[in-house]
mmJSON file of the N, C-alpha and C atoms, coordinates in Angstrom:
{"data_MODEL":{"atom_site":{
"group_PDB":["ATOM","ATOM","ATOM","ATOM","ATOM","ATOM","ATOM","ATOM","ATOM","ATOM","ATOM","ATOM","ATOM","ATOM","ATOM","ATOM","ATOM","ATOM","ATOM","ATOM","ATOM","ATOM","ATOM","ATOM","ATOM","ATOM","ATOM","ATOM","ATOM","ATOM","ATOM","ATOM","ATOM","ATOM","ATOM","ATOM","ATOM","ATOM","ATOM","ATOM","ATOM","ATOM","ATOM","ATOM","ATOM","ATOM","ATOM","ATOM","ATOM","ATOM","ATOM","ATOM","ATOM","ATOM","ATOM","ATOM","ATOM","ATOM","ATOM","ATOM","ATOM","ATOM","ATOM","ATOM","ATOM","ATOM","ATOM","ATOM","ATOM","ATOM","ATOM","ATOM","ATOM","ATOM","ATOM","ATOM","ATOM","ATOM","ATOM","ATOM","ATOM","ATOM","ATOM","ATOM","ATOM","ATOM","ATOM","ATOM","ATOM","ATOM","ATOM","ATOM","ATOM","ATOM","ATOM","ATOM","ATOM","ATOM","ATOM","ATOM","ATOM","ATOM","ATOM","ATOM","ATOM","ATOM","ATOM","ATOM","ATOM","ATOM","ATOM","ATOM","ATOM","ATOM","ATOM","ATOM","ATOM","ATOM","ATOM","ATOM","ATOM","ATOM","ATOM","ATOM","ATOM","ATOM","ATOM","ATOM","ATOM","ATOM","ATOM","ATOM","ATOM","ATOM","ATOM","ATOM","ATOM","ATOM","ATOM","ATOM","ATOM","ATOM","ATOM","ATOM","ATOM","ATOM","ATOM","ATOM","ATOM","ATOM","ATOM","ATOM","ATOM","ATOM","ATOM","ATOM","ATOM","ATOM","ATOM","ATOM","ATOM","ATOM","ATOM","ATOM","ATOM","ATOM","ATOM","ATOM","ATOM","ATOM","ATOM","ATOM","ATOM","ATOM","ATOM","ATOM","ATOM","ATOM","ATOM","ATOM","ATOM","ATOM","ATOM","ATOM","ATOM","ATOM","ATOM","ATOM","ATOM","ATOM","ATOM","ATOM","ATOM","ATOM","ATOM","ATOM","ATOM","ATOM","ATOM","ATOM","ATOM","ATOM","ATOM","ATOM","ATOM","ATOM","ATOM","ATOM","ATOM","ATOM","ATOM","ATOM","ATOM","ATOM","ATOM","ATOM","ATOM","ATOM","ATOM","ATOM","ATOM","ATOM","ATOM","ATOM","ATOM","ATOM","ATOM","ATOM","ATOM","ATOM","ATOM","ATOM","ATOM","ATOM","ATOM","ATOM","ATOM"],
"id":[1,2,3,4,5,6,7,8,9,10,11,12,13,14,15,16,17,18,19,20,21,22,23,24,25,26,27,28,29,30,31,32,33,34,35,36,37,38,39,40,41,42,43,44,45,46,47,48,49,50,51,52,53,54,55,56,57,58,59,60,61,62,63,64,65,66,67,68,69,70,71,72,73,74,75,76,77,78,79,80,81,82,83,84,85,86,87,88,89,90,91,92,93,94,95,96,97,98,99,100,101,102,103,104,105,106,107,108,109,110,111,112,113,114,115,116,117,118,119,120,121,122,123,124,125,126,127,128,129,130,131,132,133,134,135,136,137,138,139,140,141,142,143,144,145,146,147,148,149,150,151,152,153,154,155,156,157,158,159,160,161,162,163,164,165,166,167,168,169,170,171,172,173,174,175,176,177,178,179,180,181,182,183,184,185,186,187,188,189,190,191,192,193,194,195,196,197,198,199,200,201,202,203,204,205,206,207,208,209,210,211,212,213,214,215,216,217,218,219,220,221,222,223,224,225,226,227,228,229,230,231,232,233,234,235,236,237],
"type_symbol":["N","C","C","N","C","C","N","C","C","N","C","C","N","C","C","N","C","C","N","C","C","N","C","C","N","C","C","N","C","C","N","C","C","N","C","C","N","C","C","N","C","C","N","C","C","N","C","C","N","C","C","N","C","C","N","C","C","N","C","C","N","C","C","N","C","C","N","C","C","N","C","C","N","C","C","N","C","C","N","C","C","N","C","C","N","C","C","N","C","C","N","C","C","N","C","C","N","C","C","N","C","C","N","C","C","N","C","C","N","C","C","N","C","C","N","C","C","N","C","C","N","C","C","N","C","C","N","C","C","N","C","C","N","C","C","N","C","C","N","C","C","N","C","C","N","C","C","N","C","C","N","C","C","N","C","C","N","C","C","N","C","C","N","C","C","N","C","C","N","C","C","N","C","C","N","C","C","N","C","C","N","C","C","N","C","C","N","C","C","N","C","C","N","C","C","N","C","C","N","C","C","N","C","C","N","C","C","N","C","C","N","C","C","N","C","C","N","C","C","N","C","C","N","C","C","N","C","C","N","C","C","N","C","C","N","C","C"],
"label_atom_id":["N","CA","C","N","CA","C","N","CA","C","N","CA","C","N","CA","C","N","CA","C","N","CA","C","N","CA","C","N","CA","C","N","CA","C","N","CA","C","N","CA","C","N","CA","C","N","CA","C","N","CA","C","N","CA","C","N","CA","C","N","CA","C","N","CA","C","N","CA","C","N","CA","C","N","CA","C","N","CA","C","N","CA","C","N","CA","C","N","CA","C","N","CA","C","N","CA","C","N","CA","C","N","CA","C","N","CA","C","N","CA","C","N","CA","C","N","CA","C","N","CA","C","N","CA","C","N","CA","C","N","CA","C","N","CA","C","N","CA","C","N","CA","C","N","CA","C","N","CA","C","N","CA","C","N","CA","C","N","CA","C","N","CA","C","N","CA","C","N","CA","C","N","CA","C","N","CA","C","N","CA","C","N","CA","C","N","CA","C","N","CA","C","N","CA","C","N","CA","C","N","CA","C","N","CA","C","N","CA","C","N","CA","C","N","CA","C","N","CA","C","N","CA","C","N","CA","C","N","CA","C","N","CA","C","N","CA","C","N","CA","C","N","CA","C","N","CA","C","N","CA","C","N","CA","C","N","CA","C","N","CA","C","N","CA","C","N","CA","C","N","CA","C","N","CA","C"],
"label_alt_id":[null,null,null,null,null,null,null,null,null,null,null,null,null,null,null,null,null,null,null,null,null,null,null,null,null,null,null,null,null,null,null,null,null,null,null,null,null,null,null,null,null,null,null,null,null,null,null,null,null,null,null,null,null,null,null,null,null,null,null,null,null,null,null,null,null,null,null,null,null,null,null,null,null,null,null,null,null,null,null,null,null,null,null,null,null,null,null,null,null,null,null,null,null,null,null,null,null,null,null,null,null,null,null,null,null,null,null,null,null,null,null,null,null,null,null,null,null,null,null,null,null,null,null,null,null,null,null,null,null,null,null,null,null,null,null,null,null,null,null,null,null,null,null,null,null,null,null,null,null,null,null,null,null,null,null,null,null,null,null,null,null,null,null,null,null,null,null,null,null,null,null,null,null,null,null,null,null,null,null,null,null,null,null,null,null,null,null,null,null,null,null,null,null,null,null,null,null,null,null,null,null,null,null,null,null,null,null,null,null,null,null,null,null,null,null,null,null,null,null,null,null,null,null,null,null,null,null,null,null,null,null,null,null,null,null,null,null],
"label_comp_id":["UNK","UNK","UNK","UNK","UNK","UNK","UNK","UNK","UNK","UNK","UNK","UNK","UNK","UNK","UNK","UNK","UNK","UNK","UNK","UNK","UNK","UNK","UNK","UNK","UNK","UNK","UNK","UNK","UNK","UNK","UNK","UNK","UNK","UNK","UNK","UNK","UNK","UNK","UNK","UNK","UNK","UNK","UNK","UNK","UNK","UNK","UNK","UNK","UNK","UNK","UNK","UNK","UNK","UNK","UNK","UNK","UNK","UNK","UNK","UNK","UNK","UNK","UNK","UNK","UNK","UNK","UNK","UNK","UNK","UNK","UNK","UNK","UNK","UNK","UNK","UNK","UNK","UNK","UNK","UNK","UNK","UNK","UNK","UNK","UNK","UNK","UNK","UNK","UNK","UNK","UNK","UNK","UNK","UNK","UNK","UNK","UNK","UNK","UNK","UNK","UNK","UNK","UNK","UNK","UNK","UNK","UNK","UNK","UNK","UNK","UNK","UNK","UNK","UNK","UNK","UNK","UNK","UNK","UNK","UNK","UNK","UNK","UNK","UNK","UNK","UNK","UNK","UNK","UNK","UNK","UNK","UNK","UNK","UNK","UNK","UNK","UNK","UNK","UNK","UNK","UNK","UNK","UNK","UNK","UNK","UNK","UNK","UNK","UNK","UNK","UNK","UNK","UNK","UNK","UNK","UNK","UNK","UNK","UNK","UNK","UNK","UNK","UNK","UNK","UNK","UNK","UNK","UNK","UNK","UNK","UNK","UNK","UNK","UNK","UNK","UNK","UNK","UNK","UNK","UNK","UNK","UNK","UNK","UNK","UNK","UNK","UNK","UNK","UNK","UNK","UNK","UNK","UNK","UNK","UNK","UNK","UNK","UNK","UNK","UNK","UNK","UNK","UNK","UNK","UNK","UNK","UNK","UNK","UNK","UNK","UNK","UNK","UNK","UNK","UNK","UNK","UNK","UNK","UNK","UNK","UNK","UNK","UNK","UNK","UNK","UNK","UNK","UNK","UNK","UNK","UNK","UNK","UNK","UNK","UNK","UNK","UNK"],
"label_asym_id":["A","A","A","A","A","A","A","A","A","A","A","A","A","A","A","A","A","A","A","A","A","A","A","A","A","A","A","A","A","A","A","A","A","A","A","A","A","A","A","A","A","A","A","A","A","A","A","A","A","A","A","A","A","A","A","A","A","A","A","A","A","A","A","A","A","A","A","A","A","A","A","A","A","A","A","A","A","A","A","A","A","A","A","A","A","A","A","A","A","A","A","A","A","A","A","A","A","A","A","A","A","A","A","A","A","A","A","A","A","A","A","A","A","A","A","A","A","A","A","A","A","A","A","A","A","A","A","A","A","A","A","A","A","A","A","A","A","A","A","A","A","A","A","A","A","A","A","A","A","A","A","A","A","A","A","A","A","A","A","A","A","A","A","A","A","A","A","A","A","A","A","A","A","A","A","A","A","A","A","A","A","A","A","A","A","A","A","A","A","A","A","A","A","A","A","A","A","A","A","A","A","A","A","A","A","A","A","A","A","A","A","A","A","A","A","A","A","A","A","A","A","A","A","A","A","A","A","A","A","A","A","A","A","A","A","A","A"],
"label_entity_id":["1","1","1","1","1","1","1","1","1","1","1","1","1","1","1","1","1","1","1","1","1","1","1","1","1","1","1","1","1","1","1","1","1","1","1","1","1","1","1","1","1","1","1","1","1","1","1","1","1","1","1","1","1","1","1","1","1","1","1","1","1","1","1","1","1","1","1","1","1","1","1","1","1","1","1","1","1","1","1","1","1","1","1","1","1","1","1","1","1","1","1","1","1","1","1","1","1","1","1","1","1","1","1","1","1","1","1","1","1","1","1","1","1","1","1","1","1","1","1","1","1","1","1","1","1","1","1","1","1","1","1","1","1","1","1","1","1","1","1","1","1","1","1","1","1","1","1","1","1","1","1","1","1","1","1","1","1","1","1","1","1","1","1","1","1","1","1","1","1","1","1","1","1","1","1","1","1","1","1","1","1","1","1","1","1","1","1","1","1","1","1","1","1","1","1","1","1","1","1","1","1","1","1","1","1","1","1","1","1","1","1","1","1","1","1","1","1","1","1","1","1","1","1","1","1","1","1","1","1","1","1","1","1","1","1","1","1"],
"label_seq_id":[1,1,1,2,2,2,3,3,3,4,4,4,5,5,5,6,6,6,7,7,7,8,8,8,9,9,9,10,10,10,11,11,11,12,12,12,13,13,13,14,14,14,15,15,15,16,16,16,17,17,17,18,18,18,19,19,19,20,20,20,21,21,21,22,22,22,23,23,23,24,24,24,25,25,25,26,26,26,27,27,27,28,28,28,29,29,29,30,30,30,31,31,31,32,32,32,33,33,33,34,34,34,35,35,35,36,36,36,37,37,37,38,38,38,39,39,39,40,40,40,41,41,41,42,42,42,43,43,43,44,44,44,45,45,45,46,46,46,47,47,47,48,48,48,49,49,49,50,50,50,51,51,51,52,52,52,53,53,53,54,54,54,55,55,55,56,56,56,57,57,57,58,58,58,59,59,59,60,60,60,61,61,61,62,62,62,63,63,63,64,64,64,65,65,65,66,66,66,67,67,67,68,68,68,69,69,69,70,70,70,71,71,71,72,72,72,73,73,73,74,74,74,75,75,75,76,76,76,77,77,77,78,78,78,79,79,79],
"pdbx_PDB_ins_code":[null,null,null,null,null,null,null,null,null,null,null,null,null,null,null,null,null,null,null,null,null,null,null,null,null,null,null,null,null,null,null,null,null,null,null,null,null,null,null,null,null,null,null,null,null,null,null,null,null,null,null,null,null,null,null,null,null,null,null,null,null,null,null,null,null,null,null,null,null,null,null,null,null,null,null,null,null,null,null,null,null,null,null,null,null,null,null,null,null,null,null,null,null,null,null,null,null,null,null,null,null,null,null,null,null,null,null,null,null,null,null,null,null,null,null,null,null,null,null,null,null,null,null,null,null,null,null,null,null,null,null,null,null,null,null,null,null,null,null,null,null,null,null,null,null,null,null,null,null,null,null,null,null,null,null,null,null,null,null,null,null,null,null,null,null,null,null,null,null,null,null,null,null,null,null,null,null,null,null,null,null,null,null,null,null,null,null,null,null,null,null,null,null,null,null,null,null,null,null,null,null,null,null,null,null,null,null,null,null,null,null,null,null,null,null,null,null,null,null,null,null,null,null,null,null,null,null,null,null,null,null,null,null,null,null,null,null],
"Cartn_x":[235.514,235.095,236.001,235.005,236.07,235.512,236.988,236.247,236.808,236.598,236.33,236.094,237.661,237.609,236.898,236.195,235.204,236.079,236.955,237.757,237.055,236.038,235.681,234.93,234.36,232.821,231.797,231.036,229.87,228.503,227.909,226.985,225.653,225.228,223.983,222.883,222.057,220.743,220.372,220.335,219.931,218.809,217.224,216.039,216.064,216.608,216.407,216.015,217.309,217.497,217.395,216.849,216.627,217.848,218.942,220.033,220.894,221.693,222.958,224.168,225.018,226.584,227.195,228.325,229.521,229.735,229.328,229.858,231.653,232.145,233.255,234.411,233.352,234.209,232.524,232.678,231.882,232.581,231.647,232.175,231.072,231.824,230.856,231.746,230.646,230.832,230.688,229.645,229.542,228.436,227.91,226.529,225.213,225.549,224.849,224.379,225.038,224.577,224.172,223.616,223.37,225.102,225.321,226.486,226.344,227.305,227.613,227.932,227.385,228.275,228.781,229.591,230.349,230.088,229.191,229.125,229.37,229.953,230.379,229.832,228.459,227.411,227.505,226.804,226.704,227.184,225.709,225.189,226.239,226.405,227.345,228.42,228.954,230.352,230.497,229.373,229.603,230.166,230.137,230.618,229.827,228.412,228.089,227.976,227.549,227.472,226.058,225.765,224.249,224.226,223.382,222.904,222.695,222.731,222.143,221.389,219.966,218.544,218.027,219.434,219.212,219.654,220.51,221.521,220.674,220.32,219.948,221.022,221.064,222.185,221.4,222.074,221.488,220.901,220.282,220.343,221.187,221.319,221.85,221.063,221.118,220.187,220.635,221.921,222.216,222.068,221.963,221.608,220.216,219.268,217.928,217.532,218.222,217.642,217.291,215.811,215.438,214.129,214.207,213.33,211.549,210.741,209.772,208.472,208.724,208.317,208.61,209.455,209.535,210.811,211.046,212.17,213.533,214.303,215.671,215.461,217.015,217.161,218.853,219.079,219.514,219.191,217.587,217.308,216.427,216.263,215.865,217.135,218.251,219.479,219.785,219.671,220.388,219.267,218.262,217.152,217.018],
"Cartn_y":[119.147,120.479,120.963,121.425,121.941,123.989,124.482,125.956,126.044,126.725,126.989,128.507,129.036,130.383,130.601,131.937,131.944,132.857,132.514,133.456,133.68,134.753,135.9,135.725,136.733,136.439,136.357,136.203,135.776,137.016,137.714,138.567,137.995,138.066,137.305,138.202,137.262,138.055,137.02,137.808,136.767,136.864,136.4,136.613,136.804,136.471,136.76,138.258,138.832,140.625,141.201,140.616,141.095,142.513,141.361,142.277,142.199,142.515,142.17,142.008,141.057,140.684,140.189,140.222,139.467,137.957,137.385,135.393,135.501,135.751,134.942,133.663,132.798,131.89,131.341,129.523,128.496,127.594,127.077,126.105,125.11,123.663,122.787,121.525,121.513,120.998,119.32,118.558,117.432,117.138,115.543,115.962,115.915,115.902,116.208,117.487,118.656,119.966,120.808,121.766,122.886,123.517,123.812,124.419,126.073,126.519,127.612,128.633,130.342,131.053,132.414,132.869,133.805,135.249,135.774,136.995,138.086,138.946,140.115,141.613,142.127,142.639,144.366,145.098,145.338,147.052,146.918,148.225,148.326,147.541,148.042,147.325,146.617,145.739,144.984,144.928,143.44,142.327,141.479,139.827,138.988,137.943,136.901,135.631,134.922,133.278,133.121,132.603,132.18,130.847,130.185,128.941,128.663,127.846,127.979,127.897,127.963,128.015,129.77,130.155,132.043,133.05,132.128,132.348,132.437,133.184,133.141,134.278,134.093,134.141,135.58,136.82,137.998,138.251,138.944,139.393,138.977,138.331,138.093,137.981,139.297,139.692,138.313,138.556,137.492,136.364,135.637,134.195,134.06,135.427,135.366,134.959,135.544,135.322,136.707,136.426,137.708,137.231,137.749,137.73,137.348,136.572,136.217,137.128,138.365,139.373,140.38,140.085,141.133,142.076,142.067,143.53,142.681,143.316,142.592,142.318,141.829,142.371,142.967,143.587,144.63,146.191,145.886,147.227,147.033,146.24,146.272,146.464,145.898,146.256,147.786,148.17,149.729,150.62,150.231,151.644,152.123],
"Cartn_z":[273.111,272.728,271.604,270.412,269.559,269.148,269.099,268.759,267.651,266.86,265.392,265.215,264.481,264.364,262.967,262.924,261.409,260.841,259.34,258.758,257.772,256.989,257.647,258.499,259.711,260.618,259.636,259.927,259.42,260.182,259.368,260.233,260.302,261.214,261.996,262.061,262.518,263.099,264.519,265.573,267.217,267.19,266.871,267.405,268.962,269.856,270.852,271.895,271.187,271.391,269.793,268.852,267.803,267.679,267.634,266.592,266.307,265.526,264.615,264.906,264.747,265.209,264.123,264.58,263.851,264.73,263.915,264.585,264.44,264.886,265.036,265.416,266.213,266.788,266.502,266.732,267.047,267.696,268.671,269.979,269.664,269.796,269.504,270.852,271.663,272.949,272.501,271.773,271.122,270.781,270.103,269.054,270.328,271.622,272.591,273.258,272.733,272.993,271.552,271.726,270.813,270.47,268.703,268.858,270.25,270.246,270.362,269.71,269.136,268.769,269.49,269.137,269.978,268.961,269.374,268.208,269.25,268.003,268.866,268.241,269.16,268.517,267.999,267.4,266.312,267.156,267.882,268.6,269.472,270.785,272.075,271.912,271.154,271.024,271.901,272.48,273.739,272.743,273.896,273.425,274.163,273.11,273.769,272.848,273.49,273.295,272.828,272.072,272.022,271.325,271.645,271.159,269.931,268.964,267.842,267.525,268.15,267.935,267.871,268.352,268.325,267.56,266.462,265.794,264.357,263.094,262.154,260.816,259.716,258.838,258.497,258.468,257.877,256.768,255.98,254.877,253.852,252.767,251.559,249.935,249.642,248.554,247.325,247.07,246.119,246.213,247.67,247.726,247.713,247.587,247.796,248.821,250.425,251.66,252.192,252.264,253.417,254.399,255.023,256.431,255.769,256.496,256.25,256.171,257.168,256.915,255.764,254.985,253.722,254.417,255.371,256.341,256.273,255.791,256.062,257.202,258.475,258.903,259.355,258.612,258.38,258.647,258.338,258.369,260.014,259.974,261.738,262.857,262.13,262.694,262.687,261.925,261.284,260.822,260.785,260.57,261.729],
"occupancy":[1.0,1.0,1.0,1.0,1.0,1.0,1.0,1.0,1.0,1.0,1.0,1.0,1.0,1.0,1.0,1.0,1.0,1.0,1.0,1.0,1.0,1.0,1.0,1.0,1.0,1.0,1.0,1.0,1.0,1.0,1.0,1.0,1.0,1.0,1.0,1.0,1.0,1.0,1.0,1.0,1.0,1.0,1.0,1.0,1.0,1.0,1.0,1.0,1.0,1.0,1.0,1.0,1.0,1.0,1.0,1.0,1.0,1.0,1.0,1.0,1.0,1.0,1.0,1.0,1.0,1.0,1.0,1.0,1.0,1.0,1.0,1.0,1.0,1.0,1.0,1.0,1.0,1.0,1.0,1.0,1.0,1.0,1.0,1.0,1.0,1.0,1.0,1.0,1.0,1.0,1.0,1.0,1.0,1.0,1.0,1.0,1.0,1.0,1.0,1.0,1.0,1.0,1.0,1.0,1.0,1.0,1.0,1.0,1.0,1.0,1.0,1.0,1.0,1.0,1.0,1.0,1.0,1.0,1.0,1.0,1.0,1.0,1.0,1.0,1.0,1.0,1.0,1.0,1.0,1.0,1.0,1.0,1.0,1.0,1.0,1.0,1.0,1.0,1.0,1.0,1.0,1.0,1.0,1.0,1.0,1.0,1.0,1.0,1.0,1.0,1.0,1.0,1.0,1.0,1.0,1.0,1.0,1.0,1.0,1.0,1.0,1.0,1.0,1.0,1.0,1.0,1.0,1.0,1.0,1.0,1.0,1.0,1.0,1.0,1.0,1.0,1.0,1.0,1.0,1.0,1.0,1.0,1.0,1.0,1.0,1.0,1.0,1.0,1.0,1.0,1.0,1.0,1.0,1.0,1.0,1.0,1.0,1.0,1.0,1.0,1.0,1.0,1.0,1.0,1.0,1.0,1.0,1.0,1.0,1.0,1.0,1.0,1.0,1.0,1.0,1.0,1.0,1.0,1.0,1.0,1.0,1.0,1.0,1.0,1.0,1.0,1.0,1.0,1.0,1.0,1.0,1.0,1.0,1.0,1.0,1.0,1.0],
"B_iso_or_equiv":[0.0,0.0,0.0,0.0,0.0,0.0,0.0,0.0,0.0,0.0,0.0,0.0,0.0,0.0,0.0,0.0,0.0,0.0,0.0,0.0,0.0,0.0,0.0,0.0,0.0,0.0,0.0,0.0,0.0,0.0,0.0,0.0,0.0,0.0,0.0,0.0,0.0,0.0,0.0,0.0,0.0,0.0,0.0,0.0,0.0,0.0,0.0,0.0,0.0,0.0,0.0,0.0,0.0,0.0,0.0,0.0,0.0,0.0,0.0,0.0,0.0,0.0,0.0,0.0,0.0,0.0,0.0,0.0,0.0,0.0,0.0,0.0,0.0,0.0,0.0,0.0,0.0,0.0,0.0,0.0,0.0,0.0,0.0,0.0,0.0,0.0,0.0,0.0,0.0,0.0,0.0,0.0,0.0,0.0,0.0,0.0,0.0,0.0,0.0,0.0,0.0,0.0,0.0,0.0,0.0,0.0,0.0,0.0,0.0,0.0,0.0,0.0,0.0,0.0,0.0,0.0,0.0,0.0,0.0,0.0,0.0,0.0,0.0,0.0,0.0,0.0,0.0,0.0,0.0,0.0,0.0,0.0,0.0,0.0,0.0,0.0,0.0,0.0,0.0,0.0,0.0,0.0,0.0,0.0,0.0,0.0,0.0,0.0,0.0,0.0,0.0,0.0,0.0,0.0,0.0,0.0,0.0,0.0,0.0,0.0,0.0,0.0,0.0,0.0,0.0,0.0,0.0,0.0,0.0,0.0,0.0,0.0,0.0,0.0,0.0,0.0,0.0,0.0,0.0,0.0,0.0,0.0,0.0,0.0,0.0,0.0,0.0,0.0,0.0,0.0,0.0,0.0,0.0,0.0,0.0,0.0,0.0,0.0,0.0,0.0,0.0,0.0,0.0,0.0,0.0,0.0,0.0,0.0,0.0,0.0,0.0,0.0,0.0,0.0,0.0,0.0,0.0,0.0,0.0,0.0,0.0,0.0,0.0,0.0,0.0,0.0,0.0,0.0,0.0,0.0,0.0,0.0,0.0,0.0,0.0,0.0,0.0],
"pdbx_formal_charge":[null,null,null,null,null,null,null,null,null,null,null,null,null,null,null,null,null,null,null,null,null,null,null,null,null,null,null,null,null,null,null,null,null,null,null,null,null,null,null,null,null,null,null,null,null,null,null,null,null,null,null,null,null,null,null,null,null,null,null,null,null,null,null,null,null,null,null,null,null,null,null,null,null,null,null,null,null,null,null,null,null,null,null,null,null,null,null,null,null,null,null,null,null,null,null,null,null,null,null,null,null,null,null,null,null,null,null,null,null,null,null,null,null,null,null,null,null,null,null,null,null,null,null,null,null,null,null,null,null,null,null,null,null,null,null,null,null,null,null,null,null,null,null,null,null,null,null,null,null,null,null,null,null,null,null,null,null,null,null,null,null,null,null,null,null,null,null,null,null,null,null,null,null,null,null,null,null,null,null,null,null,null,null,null,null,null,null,null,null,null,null,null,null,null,null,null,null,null,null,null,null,null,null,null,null,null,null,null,null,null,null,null,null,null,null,null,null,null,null,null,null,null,null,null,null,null,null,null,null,null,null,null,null,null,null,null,null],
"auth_seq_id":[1,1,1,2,2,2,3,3,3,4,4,4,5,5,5,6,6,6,7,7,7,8,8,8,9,9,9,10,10,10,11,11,11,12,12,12,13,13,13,14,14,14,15,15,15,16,16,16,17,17,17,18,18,18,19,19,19,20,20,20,21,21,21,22,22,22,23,23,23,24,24,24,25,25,25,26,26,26,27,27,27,28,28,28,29,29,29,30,30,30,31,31,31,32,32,32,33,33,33,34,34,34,35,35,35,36,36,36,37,37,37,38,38,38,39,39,39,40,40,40,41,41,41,42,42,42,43,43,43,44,44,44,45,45,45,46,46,46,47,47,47,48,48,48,49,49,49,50,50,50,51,51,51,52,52,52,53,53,53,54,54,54,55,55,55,56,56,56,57,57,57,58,58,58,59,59,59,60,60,60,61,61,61,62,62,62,63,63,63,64,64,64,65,65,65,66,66,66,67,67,67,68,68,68,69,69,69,70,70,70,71,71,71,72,72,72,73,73,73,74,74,74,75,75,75,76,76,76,77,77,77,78,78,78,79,79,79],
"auth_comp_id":["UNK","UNK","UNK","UNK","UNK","UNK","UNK","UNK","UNK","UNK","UNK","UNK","UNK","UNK","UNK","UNK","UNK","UNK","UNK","UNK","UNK","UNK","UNK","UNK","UNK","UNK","UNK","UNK","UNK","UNK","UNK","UNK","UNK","UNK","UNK","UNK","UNK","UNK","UNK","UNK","UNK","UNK","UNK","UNK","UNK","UNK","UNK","UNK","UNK","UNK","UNK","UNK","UNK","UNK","UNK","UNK","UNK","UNK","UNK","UNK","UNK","UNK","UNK","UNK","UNK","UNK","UNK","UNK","UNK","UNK","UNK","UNK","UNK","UNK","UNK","UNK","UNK","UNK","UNK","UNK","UNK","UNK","UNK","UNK","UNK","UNK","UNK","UNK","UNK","UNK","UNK","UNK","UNK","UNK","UNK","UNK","UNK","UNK","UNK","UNK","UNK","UNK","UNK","UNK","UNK","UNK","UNK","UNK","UNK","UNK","UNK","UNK","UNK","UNK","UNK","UNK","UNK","UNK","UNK","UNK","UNK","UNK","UNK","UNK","UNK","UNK","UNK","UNK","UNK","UNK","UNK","UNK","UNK","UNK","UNK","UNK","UNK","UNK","UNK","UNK","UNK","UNK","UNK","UNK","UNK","UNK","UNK","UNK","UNK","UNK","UNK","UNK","UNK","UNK","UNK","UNK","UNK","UNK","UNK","UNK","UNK","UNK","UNK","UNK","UNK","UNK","UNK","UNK","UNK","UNK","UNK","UNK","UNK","UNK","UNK","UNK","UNK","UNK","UNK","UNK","UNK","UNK","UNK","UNK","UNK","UNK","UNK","UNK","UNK","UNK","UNK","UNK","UNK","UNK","UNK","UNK","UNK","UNK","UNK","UNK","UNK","UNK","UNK","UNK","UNK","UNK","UNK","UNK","UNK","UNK","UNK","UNK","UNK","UNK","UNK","UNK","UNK","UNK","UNK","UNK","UNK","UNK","UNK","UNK","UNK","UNK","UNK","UNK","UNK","UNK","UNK","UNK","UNK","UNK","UNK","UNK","UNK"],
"auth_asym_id":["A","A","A","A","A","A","A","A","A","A","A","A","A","A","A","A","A","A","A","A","A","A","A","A","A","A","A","A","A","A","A","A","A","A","A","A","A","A","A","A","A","A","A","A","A","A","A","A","A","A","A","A","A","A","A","A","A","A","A","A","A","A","A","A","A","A","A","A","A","A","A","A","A","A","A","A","A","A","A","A","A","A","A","A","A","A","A","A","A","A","A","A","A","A","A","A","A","A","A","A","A","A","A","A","A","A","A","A","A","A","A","A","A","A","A","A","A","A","A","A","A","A","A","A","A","A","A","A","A","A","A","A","A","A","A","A","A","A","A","A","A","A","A","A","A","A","A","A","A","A","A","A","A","A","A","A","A","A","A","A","A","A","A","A","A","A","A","A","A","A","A","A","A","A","A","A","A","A","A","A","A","A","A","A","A","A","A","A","A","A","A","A","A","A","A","A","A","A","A","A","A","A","A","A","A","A","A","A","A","A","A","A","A","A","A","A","A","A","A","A","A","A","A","A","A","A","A","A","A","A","A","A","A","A","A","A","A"],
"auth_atom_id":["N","CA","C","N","CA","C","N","CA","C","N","CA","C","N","CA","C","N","CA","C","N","CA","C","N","CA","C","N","CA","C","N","CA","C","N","CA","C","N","CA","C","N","CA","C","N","CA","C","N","CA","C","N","CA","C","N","CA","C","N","CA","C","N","CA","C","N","CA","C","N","CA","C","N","CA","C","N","CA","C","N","CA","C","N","CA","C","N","CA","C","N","CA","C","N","CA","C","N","CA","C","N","CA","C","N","CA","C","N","CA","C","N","CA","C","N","CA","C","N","CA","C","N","CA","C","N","CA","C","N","CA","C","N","CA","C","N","CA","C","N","CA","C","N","CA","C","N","CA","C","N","CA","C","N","CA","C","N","CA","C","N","CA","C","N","CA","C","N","CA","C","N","CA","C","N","CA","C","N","CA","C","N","CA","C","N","CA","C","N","CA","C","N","CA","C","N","CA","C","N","CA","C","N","CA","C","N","CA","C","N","CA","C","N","CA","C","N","CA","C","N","CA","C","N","CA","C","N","CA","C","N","CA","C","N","CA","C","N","CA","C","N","CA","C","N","CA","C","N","CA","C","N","CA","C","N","CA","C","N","CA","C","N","CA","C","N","CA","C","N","CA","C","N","CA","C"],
"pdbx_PDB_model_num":[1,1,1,1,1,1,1,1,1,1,1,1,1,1,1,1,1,1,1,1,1,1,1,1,1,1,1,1,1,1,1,1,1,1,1,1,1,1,1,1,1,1,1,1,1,1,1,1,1,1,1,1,1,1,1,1,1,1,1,1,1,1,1,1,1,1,1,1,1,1,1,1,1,1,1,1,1,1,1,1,1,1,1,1,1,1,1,1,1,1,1,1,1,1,1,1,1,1,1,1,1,1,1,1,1,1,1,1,1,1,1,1,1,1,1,1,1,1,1,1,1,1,1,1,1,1,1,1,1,1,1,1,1,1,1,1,1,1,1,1,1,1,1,1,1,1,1,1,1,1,1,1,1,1,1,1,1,1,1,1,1,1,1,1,1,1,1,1,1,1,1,1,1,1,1,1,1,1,1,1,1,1,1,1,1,1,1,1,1,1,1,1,1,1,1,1,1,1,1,1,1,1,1,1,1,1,1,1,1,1,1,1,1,1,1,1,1,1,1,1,1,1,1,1,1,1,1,1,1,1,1,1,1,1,1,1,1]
}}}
């Protein structure tokens, strides 16, 4: 098992609960599991784990990434 601190976090988007965190840590158990990330979320400051199939990269106007629907999400985060 290796964990892997993210210097800076990295802000996310979870499809799962559709909403926004800070990734800070990744856990990678071996090439037999899904990574892990540890985001620590936006709205209630919880702390969870999610898989990386739940895990998607926020909004980045300059790299020309946005949501397939046309909506950040960003603004699904924060509108």
């Amino acid at each position: 098992m290796t964990i892997l601190q993210l210097d800076p976090p990295i802000p996310v988007y979870i499809t799962e609960t559709k909403e926004c965190g800070l990734a800070t840590f990744l856990i990678d158990y071996s090439c037999e599991h899904h990574l892990k990330w540890v985001v620590f979320m936006d709205k209630t400051g919880e702390i969870w784990v999610f898989d990386n199939t739940k895990v998607r990269a926020q909004k980045n106007v300059t790299m020309g990434r946005m949501t397939k629907e046309g909506i950040s999400n960003d603004e699904r985060c924060r509108g």
